[in-house]
N, C-alpha and C positions, 0 to 999 in steps of 0.2 A: 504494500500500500504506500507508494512515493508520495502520494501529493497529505496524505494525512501525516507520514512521517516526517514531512520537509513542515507540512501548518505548524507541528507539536515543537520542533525543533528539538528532538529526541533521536532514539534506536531505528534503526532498520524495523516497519514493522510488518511480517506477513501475517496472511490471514490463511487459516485453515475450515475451507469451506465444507463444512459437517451441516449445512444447511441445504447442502444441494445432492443430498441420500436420497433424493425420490421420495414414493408413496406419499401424496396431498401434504405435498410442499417441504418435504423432507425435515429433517434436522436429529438431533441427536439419538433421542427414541428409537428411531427407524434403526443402526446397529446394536443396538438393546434387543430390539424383535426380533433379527434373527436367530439371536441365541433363546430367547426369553419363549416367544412363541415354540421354538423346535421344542424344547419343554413339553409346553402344554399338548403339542401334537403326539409327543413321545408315549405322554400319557392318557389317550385318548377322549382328549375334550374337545367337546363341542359348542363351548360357551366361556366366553370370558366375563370375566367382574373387574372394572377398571375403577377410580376414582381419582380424583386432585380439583384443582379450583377450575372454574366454569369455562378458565379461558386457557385451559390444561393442553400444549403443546403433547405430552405424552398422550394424552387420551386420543387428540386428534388422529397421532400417527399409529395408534392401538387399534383404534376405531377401522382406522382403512385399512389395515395388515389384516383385521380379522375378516371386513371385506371380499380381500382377495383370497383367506385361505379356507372363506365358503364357513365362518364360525358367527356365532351369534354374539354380539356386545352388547355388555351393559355397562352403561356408566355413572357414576356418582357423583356430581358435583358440587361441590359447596358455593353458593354466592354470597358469602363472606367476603364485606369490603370489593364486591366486585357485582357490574351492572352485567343484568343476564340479558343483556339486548341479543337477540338473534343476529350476529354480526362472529367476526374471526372465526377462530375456531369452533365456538360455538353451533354457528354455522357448517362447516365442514362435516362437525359430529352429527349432525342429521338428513348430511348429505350423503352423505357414506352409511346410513344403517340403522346407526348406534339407537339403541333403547336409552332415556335419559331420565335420570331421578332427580332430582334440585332439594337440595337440604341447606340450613344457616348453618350448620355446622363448620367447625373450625377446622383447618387442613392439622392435619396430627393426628393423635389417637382418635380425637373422635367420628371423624371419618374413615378412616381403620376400623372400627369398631362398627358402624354403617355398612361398611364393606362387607366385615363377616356375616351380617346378618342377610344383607342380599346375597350373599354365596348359599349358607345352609338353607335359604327360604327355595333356592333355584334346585336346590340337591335335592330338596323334598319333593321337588316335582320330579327329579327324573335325571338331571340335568348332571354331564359329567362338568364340573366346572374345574377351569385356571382363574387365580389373583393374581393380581398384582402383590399381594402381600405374601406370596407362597414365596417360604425362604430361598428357593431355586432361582424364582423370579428374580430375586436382588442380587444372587451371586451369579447369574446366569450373564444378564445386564453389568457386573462388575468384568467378567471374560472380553465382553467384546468392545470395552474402553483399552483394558490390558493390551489388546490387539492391536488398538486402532493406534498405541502410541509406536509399535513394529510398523505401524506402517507411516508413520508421520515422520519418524529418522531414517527409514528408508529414502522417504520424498529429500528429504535433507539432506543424505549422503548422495543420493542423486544429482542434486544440485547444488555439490561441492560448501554447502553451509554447517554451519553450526549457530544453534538457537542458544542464546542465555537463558534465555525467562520461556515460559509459556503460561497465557493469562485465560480463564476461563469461571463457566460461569455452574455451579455445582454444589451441593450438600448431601450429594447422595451416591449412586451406583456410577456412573458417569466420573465423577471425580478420584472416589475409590478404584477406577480400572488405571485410570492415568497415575496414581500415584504409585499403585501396585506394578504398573509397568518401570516407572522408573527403577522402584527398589529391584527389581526381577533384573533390567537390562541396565542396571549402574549407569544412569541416565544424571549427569550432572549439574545438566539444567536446573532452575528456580525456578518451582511452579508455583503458582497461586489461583486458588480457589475462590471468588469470589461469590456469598453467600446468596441465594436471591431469598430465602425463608430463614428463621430462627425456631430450629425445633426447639420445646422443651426439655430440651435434653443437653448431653456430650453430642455433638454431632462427628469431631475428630474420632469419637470411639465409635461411635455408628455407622459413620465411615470404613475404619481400621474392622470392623466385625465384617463388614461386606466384602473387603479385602480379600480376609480369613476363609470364608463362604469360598470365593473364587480359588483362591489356591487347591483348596483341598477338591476344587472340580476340575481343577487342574493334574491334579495329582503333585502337587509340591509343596514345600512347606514355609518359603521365606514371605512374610507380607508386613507393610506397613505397621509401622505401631503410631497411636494415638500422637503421639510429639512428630511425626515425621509427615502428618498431614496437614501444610500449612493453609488453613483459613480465615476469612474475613469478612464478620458482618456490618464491615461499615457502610457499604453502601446498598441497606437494605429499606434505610426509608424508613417512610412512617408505619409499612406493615409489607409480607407479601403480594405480591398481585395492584401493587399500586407504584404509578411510577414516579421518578423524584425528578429535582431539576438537573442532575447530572446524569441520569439517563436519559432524558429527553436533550442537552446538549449532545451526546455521545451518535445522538440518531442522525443529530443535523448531520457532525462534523461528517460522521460517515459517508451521509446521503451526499453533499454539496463536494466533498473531498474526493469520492469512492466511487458517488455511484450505489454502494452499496447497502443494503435495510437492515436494522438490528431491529429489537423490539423493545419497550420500555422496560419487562420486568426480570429478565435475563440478561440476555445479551447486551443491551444498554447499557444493563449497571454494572457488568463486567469490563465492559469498554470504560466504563467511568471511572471503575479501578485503575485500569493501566492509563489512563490520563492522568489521574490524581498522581502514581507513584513516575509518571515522567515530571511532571510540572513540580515534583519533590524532588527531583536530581535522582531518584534510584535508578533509571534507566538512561542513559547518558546515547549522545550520537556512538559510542563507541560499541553498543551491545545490538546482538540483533533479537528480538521478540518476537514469538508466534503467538495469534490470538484466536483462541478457539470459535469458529463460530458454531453453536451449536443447535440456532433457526428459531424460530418463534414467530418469523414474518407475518404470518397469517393473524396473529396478535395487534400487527398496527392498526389495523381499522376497526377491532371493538376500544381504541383509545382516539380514535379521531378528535373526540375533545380535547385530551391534553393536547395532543399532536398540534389541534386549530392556532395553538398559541404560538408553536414554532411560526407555524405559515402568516401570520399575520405580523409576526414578526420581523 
């Protein structure tokens, strides 16, 4: 990205387009399902149970994987702190299929706990079902981050680089494969995780457990410990699913710079991180930086309103 790295007056910064995985608009999900779904196919379901918030990137890309692999979805989502306008992905999720339940419920246990109950209420009918919360699911999903980072220093040795930093947006399986890859391939890079949620919890240990999960699906035994998974929720705003003013600059700089779309509640505020840590000196002209994109595009236009301010701007 030259003309965003020349505005920042910082690092070399590339972008790794995890956004552009296919299935209805792609993004990071979509390598998740192929390990996550072969799972559920493995153990012959014919129904999924999904959940996260209304404007759920994962659900989206759930929703249409199950689509094409002729499986029935259902999804859960919370409109917590978020307008359930038929718009982004919301939209998508009912273009593609998906059964939808809408709850106030808060993203964490208590939609977890939602979830199971739409599992065993579908089992009662008959129904072989997959979660998303089946432990498989999150180490299945940790495998195919592990992966993707083999194939991200492949692209790099490729093309004679080496990356300092790599910046991304993550609290969960996704984040856990990338850091598990490093520890697995002595990967020396500085990664950061930029938080888009604050679970009520350790998230570095629930992280570091998912890790765990994947190794032992791997058949090996070295993974992440809690201290070696560096995170941060400063740029999380006033709550999940709502965007700040430094992801909604992060969209511009990208869009007017790039060309290219982030969205306000991932990708934005993970772009906003690695702005924050150039405009601190931690990234200097001398380092080169990859920034994961990991999609949520379809997200811009259930935020048209924040968005109107850019434009009017």
């Amino acid at each position: 990205m030259p003309r965003l790295s020349a505005h920042l007056g910082g690092p070399r910064i590339l972008v790794k387009r995890d956004d552009c995985t296919g299935l209805a608009f792609g993004g990071n999900k979509t390598r998740h399902n192929e390990f996550v779904l072969g799972c559920a196919l493995e153990e012959g379901a014919d129904t999924l149970v999904w959940g996260a918030g209304v404007q759920s990137n994962n659900c989206r890309q759930t929703a249409a994987a199950a689509a094409k692999l002729g499986l029935e979805c259902y999804l859960v989502l919370t409109t917590q702190d978020s307008d359930d306008e038929l718009q982004g992905n919301l939209l998508l999720d009912h273009l593609v299929g998906a059964h939808i339940e809408r709850t106030d419920d808060p993203m964490g246990p208590a939609i977890w706990h939602r979830l199971e109950e739409k599992t065993e209420t579908l089992r009662r009918q008959g129904r072989k079902v997959f979660t998303v919360a089946d432990p498989r699911a999150r180490a299945a999903a940790t495998v195919s981050y592990t992966l993707a980072v083999v194939e991200l220093l492949e692209q790099l040795k490729d093309r004679d680089l080496t990356a300092d930093a790599l910046y991304f947006s993550s609290a969960g399986s996704t984040g856990a494969g990338i850091f598990l890859g490093k520890k697995l391939l002595g990967w020396e890079a500085t990664l950061k995780a930029i938080m888009p949620i604050q679970w009520p919890f350790d998230t570095a240990a629930y992280m570091a457990g998912f890790a765990k999960g994947a190794t032992e699906m791997l058949g090996l035994e070295s993974y992440p410990s809690p201290e070696e998974i560096n995170l941060t929720a400063d740029f999380i705003g006033e709550g999940y699913g709502l965007s700040t003013p430094g992801s909604l600059e992060a969209i511009s700089l990208l869009a007017q710079n790039e060309g290219l779309l982030l969205d306000p509640v991932y990708t934005g505020k993970a772009m906003a991180g690695l702005i924050h840590d150039i405009r601190q000196g931690r990234l200097t002209a001398d380092h080169t930086v990859v920034f994961l994109h990991t999609g949520g595009t379809p997200a811009l236009f259930a935020y048209h309103r924040d968005l109107a301010k850019l434009c009017a701007g």
